[in-house]
N, C-alpha and C positions, 0 to 999 in steps of 0.2 A: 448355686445358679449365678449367684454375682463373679462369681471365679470366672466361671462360662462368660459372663455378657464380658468382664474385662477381657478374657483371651480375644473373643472376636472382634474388641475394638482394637488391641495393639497389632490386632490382623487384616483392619483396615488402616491405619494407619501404616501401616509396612507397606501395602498394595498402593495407597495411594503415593507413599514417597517413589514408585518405581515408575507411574506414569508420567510421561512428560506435560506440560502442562499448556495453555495455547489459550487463545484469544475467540473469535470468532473464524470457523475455515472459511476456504475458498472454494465459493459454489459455482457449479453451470451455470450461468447467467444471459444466456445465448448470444454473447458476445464476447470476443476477444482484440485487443489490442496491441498497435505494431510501432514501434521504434527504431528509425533508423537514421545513425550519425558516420557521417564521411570523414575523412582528414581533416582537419583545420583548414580553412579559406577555400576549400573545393567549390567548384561553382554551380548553379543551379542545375545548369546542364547536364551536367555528371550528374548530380543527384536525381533527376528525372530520369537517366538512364538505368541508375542503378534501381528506383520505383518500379522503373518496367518489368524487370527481371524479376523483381519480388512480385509485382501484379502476374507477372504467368506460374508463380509456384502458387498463389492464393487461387489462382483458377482452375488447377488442375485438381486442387484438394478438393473433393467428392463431401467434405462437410460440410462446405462455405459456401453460402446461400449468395449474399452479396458484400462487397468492399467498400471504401472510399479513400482515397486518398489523396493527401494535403502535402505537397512539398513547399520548403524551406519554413518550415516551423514542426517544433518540437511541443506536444502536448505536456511532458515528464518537465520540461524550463519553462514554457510559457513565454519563451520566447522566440523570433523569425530570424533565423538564420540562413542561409544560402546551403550549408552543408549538411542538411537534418528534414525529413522529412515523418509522416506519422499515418497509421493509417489505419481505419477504422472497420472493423470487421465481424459481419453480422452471420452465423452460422444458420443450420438450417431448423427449422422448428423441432422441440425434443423428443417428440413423436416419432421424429425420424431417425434419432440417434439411440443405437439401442447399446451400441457396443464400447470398450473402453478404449476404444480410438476415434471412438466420435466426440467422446464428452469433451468438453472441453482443453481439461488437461492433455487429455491426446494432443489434440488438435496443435495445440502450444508446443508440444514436444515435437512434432511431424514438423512443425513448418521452422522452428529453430536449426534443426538438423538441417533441412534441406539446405537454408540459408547460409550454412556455415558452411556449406559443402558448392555453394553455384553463387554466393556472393561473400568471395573474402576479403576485397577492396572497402567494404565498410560494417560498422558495429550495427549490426542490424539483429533485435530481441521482440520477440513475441510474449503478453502476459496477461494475464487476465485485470480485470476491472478490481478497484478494493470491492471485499467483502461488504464495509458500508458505504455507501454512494455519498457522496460530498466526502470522506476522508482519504483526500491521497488522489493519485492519478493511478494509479497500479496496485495488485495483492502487493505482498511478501513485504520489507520494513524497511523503512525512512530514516535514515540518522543524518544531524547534520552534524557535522565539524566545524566550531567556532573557533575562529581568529581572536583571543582576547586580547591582543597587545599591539594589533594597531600595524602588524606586516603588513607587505606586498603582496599582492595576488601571487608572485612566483613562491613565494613560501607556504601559502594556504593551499597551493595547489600540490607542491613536493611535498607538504604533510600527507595531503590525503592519497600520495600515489603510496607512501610506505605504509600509512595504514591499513590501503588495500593489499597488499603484497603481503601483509601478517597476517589479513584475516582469511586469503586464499589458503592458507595450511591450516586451517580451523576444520576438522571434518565434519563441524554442525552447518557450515555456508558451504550453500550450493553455489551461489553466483550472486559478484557485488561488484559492485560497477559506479563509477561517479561521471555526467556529462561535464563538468565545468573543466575548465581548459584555463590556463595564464598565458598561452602560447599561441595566439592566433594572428596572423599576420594582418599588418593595417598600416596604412598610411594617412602620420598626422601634419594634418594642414595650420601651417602657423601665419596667422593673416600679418600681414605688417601693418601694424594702427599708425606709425609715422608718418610714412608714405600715403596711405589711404587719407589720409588726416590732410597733407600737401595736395592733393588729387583733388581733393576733394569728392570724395567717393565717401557714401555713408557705410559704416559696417555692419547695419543693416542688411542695406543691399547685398552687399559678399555674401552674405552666410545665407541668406532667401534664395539666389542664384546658385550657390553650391547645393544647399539641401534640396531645390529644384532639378535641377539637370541631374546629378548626379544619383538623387532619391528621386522625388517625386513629390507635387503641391496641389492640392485638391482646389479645383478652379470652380466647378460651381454643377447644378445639375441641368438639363433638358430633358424634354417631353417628346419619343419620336414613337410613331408607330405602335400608341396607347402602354409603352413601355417608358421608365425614366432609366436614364443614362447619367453615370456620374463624368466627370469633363477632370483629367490629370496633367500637365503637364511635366514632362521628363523628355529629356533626353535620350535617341534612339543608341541601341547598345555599342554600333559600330563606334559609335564619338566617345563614350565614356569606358574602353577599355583602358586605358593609358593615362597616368597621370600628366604627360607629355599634351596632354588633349586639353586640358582647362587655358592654351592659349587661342580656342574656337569659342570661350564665353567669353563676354566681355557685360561688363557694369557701365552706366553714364555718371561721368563726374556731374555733380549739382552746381559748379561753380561754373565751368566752361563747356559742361554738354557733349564732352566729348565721349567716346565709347572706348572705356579701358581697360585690356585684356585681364585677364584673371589672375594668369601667371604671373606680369608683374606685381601683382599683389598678394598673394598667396605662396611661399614657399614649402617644399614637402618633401617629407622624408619616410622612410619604412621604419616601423617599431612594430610591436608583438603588445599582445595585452589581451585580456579577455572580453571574450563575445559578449556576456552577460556578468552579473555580479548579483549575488543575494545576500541578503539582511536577512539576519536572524536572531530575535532578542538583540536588535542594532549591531551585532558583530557581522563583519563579514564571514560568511559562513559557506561551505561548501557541501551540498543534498550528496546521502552515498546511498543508495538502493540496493536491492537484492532478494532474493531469495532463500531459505532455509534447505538445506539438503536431503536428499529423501533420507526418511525416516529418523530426519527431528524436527520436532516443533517448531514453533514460532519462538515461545520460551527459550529453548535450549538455544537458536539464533541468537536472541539477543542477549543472551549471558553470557556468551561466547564473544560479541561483538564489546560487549563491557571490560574482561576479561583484558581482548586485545587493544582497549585506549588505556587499561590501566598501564598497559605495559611499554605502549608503542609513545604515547603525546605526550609531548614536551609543556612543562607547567604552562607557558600560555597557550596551549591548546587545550579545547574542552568538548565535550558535541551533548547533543541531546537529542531528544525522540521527538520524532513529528509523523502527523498523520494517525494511521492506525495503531504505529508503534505506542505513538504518544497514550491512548488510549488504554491499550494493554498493559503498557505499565504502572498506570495510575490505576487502573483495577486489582496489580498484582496483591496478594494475597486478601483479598475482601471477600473472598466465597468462603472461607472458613466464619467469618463475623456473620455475613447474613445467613451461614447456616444456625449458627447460635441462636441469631434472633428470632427465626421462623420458630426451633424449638421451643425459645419460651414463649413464643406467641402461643402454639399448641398447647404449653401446659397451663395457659393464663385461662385459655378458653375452656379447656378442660378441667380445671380447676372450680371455674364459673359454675360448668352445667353440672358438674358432683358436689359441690359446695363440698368439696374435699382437696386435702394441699395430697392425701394420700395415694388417693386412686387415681390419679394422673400420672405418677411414676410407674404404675403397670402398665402402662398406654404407652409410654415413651420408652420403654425397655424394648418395646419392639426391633426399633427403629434402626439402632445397631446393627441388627442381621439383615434390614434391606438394604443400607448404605453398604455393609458386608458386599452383600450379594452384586451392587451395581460397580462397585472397584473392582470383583473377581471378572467379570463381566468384561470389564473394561480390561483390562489388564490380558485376558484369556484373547481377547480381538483383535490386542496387538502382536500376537502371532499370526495371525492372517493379513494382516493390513494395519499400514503405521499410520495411518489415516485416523484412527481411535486414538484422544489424546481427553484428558483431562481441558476442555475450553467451556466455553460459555452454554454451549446449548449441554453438554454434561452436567454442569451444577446447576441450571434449570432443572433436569431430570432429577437429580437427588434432593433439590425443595419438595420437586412436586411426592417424590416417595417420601417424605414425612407426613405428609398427607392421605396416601393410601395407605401406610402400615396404621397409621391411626385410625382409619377408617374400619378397617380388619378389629384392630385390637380394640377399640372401644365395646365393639358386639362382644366381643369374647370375654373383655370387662364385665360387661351390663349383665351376661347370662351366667358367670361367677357370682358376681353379686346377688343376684334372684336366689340363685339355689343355694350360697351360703347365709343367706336371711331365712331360708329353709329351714337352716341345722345343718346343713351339710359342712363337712370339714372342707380344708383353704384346698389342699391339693385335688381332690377329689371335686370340688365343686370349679377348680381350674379346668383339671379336665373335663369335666362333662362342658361348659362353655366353649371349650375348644369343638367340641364333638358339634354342638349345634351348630355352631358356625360352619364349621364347613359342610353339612349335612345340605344346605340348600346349595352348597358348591358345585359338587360331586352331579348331581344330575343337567345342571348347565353345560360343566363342561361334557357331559355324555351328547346334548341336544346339539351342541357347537360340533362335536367333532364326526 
């Protein structure tokens, strides 16, 4: 019989190295989320035109209960750009959705096609919400790229376009993507402190007056018509198209009161640099996203994305896991421990109520052919659907089946025990406890079915 119980364990052990392995999936959650980035420095304009065009595919989709949509900010950076808008979208109740182009994932896949198909002027990605809520902006995995040595944003940025470009021949990535940019067109203003200085112009004032006009300075609030109103001052768009335009503002000198134009004091030139910039573990870092390919895991994803920095980054480059990733992988291999632990939890307690180190190992012998049965299980499902993976709510299920096989086998214990305190021999009084146990089985499941 031990021969038996080893074959069925190097038989879950085979089963289990075949399934992929994964985190928490990605559920309906009756909302889906929308991403969209234009060329570098495009302007609002464009970008609300291109919203438009993605508002009439979200409306025509028969799943999509109601939308919202934010231009010039990107929810995935966290930051307000002019060329990025995002949009928020609420599907119909799941009542309503019976079929697999409602669930969710449909939905995602429907409206990415269209997209790529009636807007190719910019990267516009539809994705669902993380799995856990506060981890990430989006499902599928977060890696960043860390600058350790102190480059240029053009260098952190040419790292991450090659490591994109390795890990697009990876047939475990569906789709990887990074928003950060080193290349976005800007014009910097170099104040002349000399001159301002002779003027007698505070450089204060410059910089209040540029960030004013140009941006925009929050003046104060009013009370109209039982509603409050916030009070901004800016300058209207006609004037600050053109750098040529900053000799229309003018600053007062504090020595002689006079009103002194901007451009004599401000010189400017075109340079390139990025939108935003993020810190991570204080490097500069750049976020890379994406998705897993059908029919591989989350696991296989980021072994694969491993894989490709071992091969592709250059010693001071480095990345690590954030978000959900980050999670996953500090989980990786802990389900084999806390299954250990449960077991001897179970034979602690069983041990207790036999006052025996013995007949707890009858009890636990079971346990083998349910973990058995839940890998065959598994493994059998991924012929139907790759959707079946070894993740989180799978090794839930195989805790809680050490719990039901003991539940089974301890009866079948107990009534061994009785009838070999009888006299009865060890096989024979196996069997017959086997018999009574399932004796009350047998007519349940007749009343059930």
């Amino acid at each position: 019989s031990m021969i038996f119980i080893g074959i069925v364990v190097g038989l879950t052990v085979m089963l289990a190295s075949r399934i992929p392995g994964g985190f928490v999936p990605e559920e309906d959650q009756g909302f889906i989320l929308l991403n969209v980035q234009l060329p570098d420095a495009s302007s609002l304009e464009r970008t609300d035109r291109v919203a438009q065009k993605i508002e009439t595919i979200l409306a025509a989709n028969p799943h999509i209960s109601t939308f919202t949509t934010v231009t010039g900010f990107s929810l995935l950076t966290g930051s307000t750009a002019s060329n990025t808008a995002f949009f928020f979208v609420s599907l119909k109740p799941w009542a309503e959705r019976h079929t697999a182009e409602s669930h969710a994932s449909g939905v995602v896949a429907a409206i990415n096609a269209a997209m790529a198909k009636e807007v190719p002027g910019a990267m516009a990605m539809a994705f669902g919400p993380p799995p856990i809520p506060g981890l990430g902006t989006g499902a599928g995995f977060t890696m960043m790229l860390q600058d350790r040595s102190g480059n240029s944003p053009e260098y952190l940025s040419q790292q991450a376009r090659l490591f994109i470009q390795a890990a697009q021949k990876r047939p475990e990535i569906g789709r990887i993507y990074t928003l950060f940019s080193s290349n976005v067109p800007q014009i910097y203003a170099d104040i002349d402190r000399e001159k301002a200085l002779k003027l007698g112009v505070a450089l204060e004032d410059v910089n209040t007056t540029l960030g004013s006009l140009l941006g925009s300075s929050y003046i104060n609030d009013f009370n109209r018509f039982g509603r409050v109103y916030k009070v901004y001052a800016q300058a209207e768009p006609e004037f600050r198209r053109n750098i040529k335009d900053l000799s229309l503002f003018f600053v007062r000198s504090k020595t002689t009161g006079d009103m002194v134009p901007l451009d004599t004091l401000v010189k400017s030139k075109p340079i390139s640099g990025p939108e935003f910039t993020n810190r991570f573990n204080l490097f500069r870092s750049a976020e890379l996203g994406g998705i897993p390919a059908p029919g591989y895991s989350s696991a296989d994803a980021l072994k694969a994305l491993e894989e490709v920095a071992k091969d592709v980054l250059p010693p001071d480059m480095s990345y690590e896991w954030s978000d959900t990733s980050f999670q996953e992988k500090r989980a990786e291999g802990t389900a084999g421990i806390v299954f250990v632990f449960a077991m001897l939890m179970v034979f602690l307690i069983l041990a207790a109520q036999y006052e025996s180190w013995a007949l707890p190992f009858s009890v636990i012998l079971g346990t083998p052919f349910a973990v058995f049965g839940a890998f065959f299980s598994l493994w059998l499902a991924r012929h139907f659907s790759t959707s079946y993976v070894n993740n989180v709510f799978a090794q839930i299920g195989l805790i809680m089946l050490i719990g039901l096989a003991a539940k089974n086998a301890i009866l079948i214990v107990e009534f061994a025990k009785m009838k070999r305190e009888e006299g009865m021999d060890i096989i024979p009084a196996a069997l017959e406890g086997a018999k009574l146990r399932l004796r009350p089985i047998q007519p349940l499941r007749s009343f059930s079915a």
